[in-house]
C-alpha positions as YAML, in Angstrom:
chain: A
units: angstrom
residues:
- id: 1
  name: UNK
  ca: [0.00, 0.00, 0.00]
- id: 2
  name: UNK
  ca: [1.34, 3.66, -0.83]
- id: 3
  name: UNK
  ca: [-0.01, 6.01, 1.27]
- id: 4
  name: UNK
  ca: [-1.60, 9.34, -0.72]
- id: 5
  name: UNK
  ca: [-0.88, 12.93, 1.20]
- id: 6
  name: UNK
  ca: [-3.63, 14.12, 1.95]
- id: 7
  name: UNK
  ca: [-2.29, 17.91, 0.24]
- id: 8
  name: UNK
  ca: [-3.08, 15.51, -3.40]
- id: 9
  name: UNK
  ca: [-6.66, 14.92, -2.47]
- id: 10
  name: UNK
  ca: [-7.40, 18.59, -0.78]
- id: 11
  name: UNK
  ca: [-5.85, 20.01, -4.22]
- id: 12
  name: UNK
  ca: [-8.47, 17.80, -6.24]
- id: 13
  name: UNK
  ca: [-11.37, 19.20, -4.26]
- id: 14
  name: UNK
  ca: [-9.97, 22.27, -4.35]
- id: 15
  name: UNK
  ca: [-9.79, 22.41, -8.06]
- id: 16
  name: UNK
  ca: [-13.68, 20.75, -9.12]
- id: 17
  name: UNK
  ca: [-12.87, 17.23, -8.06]
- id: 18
  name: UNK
  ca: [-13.89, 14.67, -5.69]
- id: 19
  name: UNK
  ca: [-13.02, 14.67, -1.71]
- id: 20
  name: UNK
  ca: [-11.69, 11.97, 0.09]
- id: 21
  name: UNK
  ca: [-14.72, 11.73, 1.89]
- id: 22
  name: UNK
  ca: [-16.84, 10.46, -1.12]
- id: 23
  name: UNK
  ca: [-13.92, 7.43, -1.33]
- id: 24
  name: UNK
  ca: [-12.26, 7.98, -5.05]
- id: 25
  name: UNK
  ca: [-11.58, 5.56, -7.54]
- id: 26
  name: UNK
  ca: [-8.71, 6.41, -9.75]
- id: 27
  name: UNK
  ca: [-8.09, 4.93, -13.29]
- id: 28
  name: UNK
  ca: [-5.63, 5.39, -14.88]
- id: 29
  name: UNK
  ca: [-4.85, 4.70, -18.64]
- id: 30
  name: UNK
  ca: [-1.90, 3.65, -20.11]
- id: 31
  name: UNK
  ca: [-1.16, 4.25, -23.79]
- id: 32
  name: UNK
  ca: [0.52, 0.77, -24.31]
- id: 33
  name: UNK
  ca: [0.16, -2.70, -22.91]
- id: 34
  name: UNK
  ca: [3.60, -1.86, -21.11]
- id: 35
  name: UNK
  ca: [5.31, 0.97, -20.02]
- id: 36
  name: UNK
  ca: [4.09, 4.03, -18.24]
- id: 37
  name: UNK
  ca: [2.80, 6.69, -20.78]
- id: 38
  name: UNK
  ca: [-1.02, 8.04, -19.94]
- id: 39
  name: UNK
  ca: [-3.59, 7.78, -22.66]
- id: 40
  name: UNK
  ca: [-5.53, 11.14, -23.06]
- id: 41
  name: UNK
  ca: [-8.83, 10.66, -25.04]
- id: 42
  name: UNK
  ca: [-10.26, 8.35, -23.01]
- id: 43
  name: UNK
  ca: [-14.10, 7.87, -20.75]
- id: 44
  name: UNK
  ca: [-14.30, 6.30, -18.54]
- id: 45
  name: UNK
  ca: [-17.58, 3.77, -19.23]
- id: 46
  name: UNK
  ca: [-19.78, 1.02, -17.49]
- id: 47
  name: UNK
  ca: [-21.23, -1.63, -19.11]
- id: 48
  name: UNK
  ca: [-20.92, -0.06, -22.25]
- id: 49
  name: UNK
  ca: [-21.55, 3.54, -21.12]
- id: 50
  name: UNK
  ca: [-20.65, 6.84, -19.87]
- id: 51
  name: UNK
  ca: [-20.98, 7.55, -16.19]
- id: 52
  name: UNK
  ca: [-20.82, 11.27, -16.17]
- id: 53
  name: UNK
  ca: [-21.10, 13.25, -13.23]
- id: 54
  name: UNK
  ca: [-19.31, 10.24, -11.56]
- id: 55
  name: UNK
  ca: [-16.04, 10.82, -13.32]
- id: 56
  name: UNK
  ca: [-13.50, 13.23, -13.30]
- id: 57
  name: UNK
  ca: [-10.75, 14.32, -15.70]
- id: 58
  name: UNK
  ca: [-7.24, 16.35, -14.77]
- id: 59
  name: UNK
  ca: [-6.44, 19.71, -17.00]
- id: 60
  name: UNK
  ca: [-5.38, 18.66, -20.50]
- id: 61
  name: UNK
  ca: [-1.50, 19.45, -20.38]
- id: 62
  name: UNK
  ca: [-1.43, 18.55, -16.12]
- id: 63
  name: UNK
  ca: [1.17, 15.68, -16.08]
- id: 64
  name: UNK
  ca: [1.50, 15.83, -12.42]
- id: 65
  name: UNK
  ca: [-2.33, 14.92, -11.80]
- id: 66
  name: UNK
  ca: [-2.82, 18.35, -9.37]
- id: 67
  name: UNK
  ca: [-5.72, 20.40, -11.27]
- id: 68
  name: UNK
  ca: [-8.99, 18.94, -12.01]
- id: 69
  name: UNK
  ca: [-10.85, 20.35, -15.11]
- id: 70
  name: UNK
  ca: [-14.12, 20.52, -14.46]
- id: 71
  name: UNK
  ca: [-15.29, 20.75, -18.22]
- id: 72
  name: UNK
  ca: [-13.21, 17.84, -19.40]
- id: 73
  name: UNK
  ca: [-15.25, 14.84, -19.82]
- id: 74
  name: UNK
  ca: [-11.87, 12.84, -21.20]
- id: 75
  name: UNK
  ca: [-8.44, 12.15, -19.93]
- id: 76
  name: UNK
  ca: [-5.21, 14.60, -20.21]
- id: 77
  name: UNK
  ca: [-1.85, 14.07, -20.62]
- id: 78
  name: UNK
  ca: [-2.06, 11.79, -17.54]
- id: 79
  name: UNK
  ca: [-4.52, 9.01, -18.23]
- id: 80
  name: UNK
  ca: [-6.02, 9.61, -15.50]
- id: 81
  name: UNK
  ca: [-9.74, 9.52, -14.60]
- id: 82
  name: UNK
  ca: [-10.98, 9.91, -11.05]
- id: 83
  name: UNK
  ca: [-14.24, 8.25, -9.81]
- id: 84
  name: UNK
  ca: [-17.08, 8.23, -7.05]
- id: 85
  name: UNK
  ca: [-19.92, 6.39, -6.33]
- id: 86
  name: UNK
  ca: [-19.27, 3.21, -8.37]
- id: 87
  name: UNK
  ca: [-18.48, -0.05, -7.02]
- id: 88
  name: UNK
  ca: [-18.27, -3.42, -8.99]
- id: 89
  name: UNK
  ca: [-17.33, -4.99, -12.25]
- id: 90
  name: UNK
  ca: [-18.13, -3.64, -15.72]
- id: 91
  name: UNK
  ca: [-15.67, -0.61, -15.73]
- id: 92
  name: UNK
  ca: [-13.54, 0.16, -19.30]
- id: 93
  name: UNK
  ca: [-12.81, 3.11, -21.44]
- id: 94
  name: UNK
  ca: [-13.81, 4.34, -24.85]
- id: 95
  name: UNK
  ca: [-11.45, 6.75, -27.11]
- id: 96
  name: UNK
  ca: [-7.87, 6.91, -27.15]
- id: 97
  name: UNK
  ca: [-7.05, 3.92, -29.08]
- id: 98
  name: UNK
  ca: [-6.42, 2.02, -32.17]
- id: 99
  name: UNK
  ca: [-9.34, -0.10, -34.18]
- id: 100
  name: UNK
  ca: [-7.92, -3.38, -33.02]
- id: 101
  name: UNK
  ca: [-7.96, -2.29, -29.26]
- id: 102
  name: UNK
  ca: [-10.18, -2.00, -26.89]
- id: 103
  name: UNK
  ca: [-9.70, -0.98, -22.85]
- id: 104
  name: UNK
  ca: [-9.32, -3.97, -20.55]
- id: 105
  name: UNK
  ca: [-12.60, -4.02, -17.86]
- id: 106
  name: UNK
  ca: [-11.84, -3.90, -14.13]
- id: 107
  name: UNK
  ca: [-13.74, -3.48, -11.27]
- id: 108
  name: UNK
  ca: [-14.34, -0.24, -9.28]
- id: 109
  name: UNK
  ca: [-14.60, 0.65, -5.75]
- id: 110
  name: UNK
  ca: [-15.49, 4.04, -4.28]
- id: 111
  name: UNK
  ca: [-14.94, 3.45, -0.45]
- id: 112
  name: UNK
  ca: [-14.98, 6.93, 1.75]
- id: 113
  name: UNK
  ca: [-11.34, 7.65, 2.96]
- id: 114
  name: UNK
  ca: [-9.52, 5.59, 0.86]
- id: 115
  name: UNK
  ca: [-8.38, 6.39, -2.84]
- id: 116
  name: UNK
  ca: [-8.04, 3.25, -4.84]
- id: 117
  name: UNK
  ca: [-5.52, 3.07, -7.84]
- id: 118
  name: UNK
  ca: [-6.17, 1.06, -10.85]
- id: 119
  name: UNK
  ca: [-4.20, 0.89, -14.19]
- id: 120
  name: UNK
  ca: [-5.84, -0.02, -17.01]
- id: 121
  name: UNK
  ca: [-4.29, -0.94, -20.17]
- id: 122
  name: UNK
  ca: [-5.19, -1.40, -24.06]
- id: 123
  name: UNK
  ca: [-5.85, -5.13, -25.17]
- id: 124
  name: UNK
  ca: [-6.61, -6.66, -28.61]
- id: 125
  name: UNK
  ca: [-10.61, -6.43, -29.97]
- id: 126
  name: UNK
  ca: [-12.43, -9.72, -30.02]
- id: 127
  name: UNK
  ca: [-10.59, -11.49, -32.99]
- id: 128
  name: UNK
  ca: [-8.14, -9.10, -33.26]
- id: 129
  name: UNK
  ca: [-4.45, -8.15, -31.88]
- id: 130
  name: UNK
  ca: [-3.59, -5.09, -30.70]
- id: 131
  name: UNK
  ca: [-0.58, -4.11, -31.22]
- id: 132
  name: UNK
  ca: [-0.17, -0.22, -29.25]
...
């Protein structure tokens, strides 16, 4: 476990994001199936769809994951997507990728006081091979 200061999640709320309080689920995206390069581009999606308000996207150019852009309904420079009030299985992405890749599905959980960090990463279409 890596603990998160607590000066990260006061300068999300601060900015238009979630608080601590509301338990945050953070995706975030990688642009390959290794390595450590964010996707931008990318919803975050259950079952299929969008869960906006539930999701959260950092500034466009914000590398360091500090500013929350409350406009954005995609991922930055970062990858990243922060989420509340979802629990469960179902959870993906849509955008950001090539034709013969699609966002691996994960699970979610949105537990108050505790951020929880997942990375999610591109994997080939149904029949297909994906090669970002």
């Amino acid at each position: 476990m890596c603990p998160l200061p607590s000066t990260t999640t006061d300068k999300w709320a601060a900015s238009g994001g979630p608080t601590i309080d509301q338990g945050i689920y953070a995706d975030i995206f990688r642009a390959h199936a290794t390595g450590l390069a964010g996707q931008a581009g990318v919803t975050v999606t259950k079952n299929g769809g969008t869960i906006h308000p539930k999701d959260f996207y950092f500034a466009a150019n914000d590398t360091n994951k500090d500013t929350i852009d409350a406009n954005s309904q995609m991922t930055g420079a970062n990858g990243t997507a922060l989420i509340i009030g979802q629990n469960g299985a179902g959870y993906a992405g849509m955008g950001g990728l090539a034709t013969d890749c699609v966002w691996a599905g994960g699970f979610a959980a949105s537990v108050a006081g505790i951020v929880f960090v997942q990375v999610t990463r591109p994997i080939g279409a149904p029949g297909k091979t994906c090669a970002q």
